[in-house]
C-alpha positions as MATLAB code, in Angstrom:
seq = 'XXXXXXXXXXXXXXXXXXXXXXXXXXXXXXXXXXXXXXXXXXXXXXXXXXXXXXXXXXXXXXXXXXXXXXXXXXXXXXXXXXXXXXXXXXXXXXXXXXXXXXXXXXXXXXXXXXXXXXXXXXXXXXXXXXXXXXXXXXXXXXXXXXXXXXXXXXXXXXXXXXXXXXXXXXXXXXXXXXXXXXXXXXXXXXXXXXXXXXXXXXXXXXXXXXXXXXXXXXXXXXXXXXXXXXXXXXXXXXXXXXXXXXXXXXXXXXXXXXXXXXXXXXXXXXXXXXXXXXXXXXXXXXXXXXXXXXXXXXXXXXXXXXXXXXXXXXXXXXXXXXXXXXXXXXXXXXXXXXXXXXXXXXXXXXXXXXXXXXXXXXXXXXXXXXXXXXXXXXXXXXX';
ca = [
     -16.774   43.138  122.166;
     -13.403   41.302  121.644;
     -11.720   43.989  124.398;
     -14.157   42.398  126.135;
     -14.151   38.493  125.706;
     -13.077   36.960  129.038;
     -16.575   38.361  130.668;
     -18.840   38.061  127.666;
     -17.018   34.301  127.744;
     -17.506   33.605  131.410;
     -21.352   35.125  131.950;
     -21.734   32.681  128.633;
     -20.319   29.984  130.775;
     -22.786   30.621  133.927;
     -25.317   30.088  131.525;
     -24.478   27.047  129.503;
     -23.668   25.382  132.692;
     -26.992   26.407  134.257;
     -29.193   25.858  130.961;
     -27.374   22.338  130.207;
     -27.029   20.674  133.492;
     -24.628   17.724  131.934;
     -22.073   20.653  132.179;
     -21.824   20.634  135.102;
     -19.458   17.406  134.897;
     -16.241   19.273  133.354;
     -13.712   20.910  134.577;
     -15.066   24.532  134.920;
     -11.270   25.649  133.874;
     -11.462   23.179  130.828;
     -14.641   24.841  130.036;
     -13.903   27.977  130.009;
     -10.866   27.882  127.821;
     -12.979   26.269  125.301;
     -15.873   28.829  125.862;
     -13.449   31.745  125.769;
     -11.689   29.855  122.043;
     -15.316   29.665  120.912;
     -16.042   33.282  121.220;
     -13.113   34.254  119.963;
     -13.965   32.908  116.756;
     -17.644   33.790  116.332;
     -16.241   37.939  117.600;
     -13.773   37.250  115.091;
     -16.302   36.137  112.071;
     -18.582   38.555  113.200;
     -16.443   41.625  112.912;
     -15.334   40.522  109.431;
     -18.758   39.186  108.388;
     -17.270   35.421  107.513;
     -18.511   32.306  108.889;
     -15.819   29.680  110.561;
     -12.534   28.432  108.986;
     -11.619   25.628  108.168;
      -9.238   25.477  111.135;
     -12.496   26.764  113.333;
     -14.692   23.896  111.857;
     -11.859   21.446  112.572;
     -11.876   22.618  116.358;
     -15.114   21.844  117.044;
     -15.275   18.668  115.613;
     -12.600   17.776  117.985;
     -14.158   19.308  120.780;
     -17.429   17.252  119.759;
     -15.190   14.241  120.314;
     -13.833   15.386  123.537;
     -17.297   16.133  125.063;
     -18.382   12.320  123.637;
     -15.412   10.886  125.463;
     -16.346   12.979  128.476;
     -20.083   11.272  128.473;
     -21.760   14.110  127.531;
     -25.029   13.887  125.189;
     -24.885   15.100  121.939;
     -28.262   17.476  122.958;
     -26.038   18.891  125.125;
     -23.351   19.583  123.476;
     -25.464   20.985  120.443;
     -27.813   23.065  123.034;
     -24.438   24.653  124.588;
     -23.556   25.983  121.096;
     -26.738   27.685  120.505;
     -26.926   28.980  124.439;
     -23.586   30.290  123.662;
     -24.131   31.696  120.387;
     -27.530   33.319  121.733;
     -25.934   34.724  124.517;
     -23.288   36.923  122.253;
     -26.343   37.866  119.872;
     -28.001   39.167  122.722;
     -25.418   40.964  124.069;
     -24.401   42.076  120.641;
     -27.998   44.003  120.346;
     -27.979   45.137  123.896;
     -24.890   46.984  123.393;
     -25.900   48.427  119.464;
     -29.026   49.183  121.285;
     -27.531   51.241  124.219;
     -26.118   53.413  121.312;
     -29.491   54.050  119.478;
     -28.511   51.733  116.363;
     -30.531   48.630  116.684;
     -31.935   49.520  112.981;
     -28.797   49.889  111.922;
     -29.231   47.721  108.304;
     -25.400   46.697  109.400;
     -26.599   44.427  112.480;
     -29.542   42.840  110.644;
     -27.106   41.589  108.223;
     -25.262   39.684  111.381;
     -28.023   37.743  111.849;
     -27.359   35.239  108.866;
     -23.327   35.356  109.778;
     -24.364   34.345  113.716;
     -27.083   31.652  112.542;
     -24.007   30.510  110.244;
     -21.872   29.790  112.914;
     -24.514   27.742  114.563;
     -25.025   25.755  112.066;
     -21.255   25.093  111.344;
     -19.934   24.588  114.420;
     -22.719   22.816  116.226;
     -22.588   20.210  113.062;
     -19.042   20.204  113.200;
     -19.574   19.181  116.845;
     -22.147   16.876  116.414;
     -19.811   15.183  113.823;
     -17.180   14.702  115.963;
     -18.988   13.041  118.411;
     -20.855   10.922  116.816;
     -17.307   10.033  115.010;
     -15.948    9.106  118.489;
     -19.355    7.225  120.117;
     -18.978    4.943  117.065;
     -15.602    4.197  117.303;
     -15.910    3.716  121.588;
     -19.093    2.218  121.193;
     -17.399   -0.535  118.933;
     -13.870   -0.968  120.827;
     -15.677   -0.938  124.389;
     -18.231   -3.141  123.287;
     -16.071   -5.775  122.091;
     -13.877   -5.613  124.937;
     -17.037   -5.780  127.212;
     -18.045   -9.046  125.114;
     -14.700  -10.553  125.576;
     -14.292  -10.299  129.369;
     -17.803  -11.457  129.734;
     -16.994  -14.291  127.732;
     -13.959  -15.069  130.493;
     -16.187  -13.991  133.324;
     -18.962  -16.330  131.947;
     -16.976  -19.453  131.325;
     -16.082  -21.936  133.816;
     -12.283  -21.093  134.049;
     -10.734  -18.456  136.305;
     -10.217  -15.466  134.519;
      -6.653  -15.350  133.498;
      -4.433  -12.796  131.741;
      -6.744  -12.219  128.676;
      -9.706  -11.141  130.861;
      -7.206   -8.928  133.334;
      -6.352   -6.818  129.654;
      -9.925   -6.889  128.492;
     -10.394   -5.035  131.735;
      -7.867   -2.937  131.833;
      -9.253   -1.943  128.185;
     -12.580   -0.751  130.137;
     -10.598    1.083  132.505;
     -11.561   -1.047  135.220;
      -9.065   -2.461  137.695;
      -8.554   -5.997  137.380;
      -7.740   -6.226  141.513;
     -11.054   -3.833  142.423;
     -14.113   -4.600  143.627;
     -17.244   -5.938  141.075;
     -20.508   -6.033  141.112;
     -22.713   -7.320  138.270;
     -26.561   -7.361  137.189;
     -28.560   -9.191  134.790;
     -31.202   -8.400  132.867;
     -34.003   -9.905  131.324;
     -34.875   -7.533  128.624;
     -37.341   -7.837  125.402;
     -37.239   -5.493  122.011;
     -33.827   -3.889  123.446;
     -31.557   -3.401  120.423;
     -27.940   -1.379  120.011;
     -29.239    1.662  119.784;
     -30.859    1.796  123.031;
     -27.916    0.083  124.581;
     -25.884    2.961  123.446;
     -27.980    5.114  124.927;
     -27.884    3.148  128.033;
     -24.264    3.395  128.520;
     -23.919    7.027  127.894;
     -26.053    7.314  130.821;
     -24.078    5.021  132.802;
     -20.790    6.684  131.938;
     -22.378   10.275  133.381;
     -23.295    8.602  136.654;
     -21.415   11.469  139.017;
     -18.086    9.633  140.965;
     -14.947    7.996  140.153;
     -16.896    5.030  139.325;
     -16.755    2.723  135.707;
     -20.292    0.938  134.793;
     -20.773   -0.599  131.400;
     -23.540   -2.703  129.727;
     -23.864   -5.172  126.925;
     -26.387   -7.671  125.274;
     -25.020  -11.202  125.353;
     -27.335  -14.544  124.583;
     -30.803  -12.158  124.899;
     -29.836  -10.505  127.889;
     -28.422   -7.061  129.157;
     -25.412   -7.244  131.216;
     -24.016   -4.375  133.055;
     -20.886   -4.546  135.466;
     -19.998   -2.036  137.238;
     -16.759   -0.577  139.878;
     -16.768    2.101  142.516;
     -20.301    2.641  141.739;
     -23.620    3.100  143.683;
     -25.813    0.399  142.383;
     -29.025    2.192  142.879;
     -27.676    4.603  140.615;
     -26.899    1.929  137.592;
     -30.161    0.073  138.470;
     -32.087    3.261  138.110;
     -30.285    3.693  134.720;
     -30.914    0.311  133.755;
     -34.765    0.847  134.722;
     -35.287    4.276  132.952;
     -34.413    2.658  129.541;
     -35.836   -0.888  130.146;
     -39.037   -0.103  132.911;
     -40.574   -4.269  132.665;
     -37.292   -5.764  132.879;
     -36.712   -8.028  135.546;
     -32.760   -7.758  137.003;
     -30.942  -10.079  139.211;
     -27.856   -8.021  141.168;
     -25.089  -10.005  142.470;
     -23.139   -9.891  145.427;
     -19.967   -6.973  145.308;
     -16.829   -9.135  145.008;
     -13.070   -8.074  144.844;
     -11.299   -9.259  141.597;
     -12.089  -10.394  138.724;
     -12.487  -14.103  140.332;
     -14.958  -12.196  142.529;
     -16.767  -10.682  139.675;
     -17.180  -14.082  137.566;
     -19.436  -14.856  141.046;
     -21.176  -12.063  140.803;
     -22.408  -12.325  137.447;
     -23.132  -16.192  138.884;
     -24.809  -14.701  141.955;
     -26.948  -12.640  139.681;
     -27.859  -14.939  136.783;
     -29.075  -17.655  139.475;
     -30.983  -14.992  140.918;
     -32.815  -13.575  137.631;
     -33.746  -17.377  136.861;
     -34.888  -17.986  139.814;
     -36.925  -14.863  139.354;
     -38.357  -15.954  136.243;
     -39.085  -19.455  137.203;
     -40.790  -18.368  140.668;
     -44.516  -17.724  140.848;
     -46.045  -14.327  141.754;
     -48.040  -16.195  144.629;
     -45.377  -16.951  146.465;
     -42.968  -14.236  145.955;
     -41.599  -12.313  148.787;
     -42.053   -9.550  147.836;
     -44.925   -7.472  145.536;
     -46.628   -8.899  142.464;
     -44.481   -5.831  140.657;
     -41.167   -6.555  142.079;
     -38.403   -6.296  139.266;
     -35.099   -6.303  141.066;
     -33.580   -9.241  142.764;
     -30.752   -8.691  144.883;
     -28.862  -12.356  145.774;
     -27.613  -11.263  149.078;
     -31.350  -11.002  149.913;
     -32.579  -14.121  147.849;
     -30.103  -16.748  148.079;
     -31.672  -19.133  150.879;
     -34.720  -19.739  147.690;
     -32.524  -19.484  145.132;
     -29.879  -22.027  146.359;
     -33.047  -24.621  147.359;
     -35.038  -24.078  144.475;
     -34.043  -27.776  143.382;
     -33.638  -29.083  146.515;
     -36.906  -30.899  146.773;
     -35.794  -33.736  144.896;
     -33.329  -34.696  147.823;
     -35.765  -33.671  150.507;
     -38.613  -35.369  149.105;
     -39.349  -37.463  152.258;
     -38.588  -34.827  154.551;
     -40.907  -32.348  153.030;
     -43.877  -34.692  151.177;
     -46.442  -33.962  154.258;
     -45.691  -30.083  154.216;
     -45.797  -30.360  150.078;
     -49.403  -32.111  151.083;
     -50.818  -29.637  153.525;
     -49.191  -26.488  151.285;
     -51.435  -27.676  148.071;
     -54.806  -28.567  150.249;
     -54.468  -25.315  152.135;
     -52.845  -22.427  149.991;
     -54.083  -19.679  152.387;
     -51.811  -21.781  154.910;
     -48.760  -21.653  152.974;
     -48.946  -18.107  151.888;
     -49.474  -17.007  155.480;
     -46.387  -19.082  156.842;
     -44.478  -17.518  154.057;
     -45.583  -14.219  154.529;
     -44.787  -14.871  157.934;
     -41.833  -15.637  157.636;
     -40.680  -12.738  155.171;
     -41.916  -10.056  158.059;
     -39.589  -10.667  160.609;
     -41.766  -13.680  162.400;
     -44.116  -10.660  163.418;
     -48.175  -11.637  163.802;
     -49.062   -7.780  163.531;
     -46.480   -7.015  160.329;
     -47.679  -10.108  158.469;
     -51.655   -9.718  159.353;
     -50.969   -5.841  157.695;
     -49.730   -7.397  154.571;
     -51.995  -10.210  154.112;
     -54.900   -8.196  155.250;
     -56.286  -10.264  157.915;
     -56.453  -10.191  161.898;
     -53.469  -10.996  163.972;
     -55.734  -14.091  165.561;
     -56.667  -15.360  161.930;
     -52.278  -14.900  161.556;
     -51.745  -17.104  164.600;
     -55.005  -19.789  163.690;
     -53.231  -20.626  160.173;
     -50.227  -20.697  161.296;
     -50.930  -23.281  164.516;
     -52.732  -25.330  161.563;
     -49.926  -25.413  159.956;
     -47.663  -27.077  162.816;
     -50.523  -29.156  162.804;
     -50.334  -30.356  159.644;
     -46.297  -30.412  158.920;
     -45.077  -30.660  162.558;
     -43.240  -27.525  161.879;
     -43.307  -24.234  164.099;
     -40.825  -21.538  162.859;
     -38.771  -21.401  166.492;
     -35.603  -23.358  164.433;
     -33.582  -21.812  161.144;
     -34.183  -25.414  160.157;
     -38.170  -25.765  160.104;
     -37.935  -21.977  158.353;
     -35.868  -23.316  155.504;
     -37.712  -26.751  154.953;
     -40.618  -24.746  155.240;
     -39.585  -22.553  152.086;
     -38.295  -25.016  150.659;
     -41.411  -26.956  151.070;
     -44.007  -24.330  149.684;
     -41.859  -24.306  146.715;
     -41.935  -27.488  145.757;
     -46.010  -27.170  145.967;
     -46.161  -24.234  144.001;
     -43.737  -25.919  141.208;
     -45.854  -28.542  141.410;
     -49.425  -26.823  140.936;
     -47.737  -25.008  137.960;
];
């Protein structure tokens, strides 16, 4: 079998890579050279009925911690070993059994030297990477605390946040966006988990995560944000996340993480009733929020403006959450009469009661906003 390695090796490789999708992220040259090292040993052991060296067991605890620093899982790696191992059994008895020996007393005693490899070298693995994810868990996640402290603080991020990022391999200059998280019973463990996922998002793309003061944090560069929010959702499904603005530089970045804390509170603070979206919503994007949450406390200032509109809004609820509804589809009697359930005419009744009652149509940007601004106050109010 050793004559012939390079295709045992590379059918070995169609299969790992087919059986453990997370494969499918290397280098297909990398991982074949490793593959092809791999079965060199375990031919090797087999013909003289050893398990691995010391020098074996050494290699693949530091290919453990290269597949760790490549994002892989540890199920992977440890299902690639026995895929790999299973294929060369297999093809081990096909060929004894093209030859009429698969009694043979000989190959039944390769059975213990095969499952010995397994053992050893998938622990050896597993060792390896779990010696890595603890030591990159620890240096990224203090290096992740530190630039959020910068990014957090009310100073422009100077020098010490530009090396905490280079640390993360992010680029200081690049583009950030940031999300926040408000997150219950989520401890280290899972946030490990959490950004081993992140780091096999497919592209060229950095995204991290970290708890800080109760919530999860999670910045990310180059990267789709759908795919970190879905990441972020699979490991925390009732969390509610605020998303910030994409900004260049890490100046741009501290606004993001602004842009998306104001959003998450606002979140939080906001009834149901008079959300804008569905009861269920959980993700808050500030590019689509930031008219409420900018005037969420201007009702103090507007108080005389807005008192008679404050009035009519807690008398007639049905009132306000048809204007609001109204406004959130586009202006459009049909769209916001699907939504609310009702008839377009019993849409366009509430509505002219309502420029009854506040003096307020929706024809200006200005009566939309006071309007919002307006129903908010009620609802705070009624709270």
């Amino acid at each position: 079998m050793l004559a012939d390695l390079d295709e045992i090796s590379e059918s070995a490789l169609r299969r790992i890579r087919a059986e453990a999708p997370e494969y499918e992220i290397l280098d297909v040259g990398e991982h074949r050279a490793s593959v092809v090292a791999q079965f060199r040993g375990i031919l090797t052991g087999l013909a003289a009925g050893r398990g691995p060296s010391s020098e074996e067991s050494e290699a693949a605890f530091l290919l453990g911690r290269t597949r760790a620093r490549q994002h892989l899982s540890v199920q992977s790696v440890i299902a690639a070993y026995h895929i790999g191992y299973r294929h060369v059994w297999e093809t081990l008895r096909s060929r004894v059994g093209a030859i009429g020996a698969s009694d043979d007393p000989e190959l039944l005693q390769r059975v213990d030297t095969v499952w010995n490899w397994v053992q050893q070298a998938a622990g050896a693995a597993a060792d390896g990477f779990g010696d890595f994810a603890r030591l990159e868990d620890q240096t990224r996640s203090e290096a992740m605390q530190q630039l959020m402290g910068h990014l957090a603080s009310a100073s422009i991020p100077g020098e010490g946040a530009v090396e905490f990022a280079r640390q993360l391999s992010l680029d200081p200059a690049g583009r950030f966006q940031l999300c926040v998280a408000h997150v219950t019973e989520f401890g280290l463990t899972e946030l490990a988990r959490l950004n081993r996922e992140l780091g096999r998002i497919r592209g060229q793309g950095t995204a991290i995560a970290e708890l800080r003061h109760g919530r999860l944090l999670a910045l990310g560069q180059a990267m789709d944000a759908g795919a970190v929010l879905e990441v972020i959702q699979r490991h925390a499904p009732q969390a509610v996340i605020g998303v910030g603005i994409a900004r260049d530089g890490l100046a741009g970045a501290q606004a993001s993480l602004r842009d998306a804390q104001d959003a998450l509170d606002y979140a939080l603070r906001t009834p149901d009733a008079i959300s804008s979206w569905a009861v269920e919503r959980r993700v808050w994007r500030f590019e689509e929020a930031w008219l409420d949450v900018l005037t969420r406390d201007a009702p103090d200032r507007l108080q005389d403006v807005i008192a008679p509109a404050v009035a009519a809004a807690l008398a007639h609820p049905d009132l306000a959450q048809t204007a609001w509804q109204h406004m959130e589809n586009r202006l459009s009697f049909a769209r916001t009469a699907e939504v609310m359930h009702l008839h377009p005419n019993s849409v366009r009744y509430r509505l002219e009661r309502w420029r009854e009652l506040t003096g307020w149509s929706f024809e200006t940007v200005t009566e939309r906003a006071l309007t919002r601004v307006a129903i908010q106050a009620a609802r705070s109010g009624s709270d």
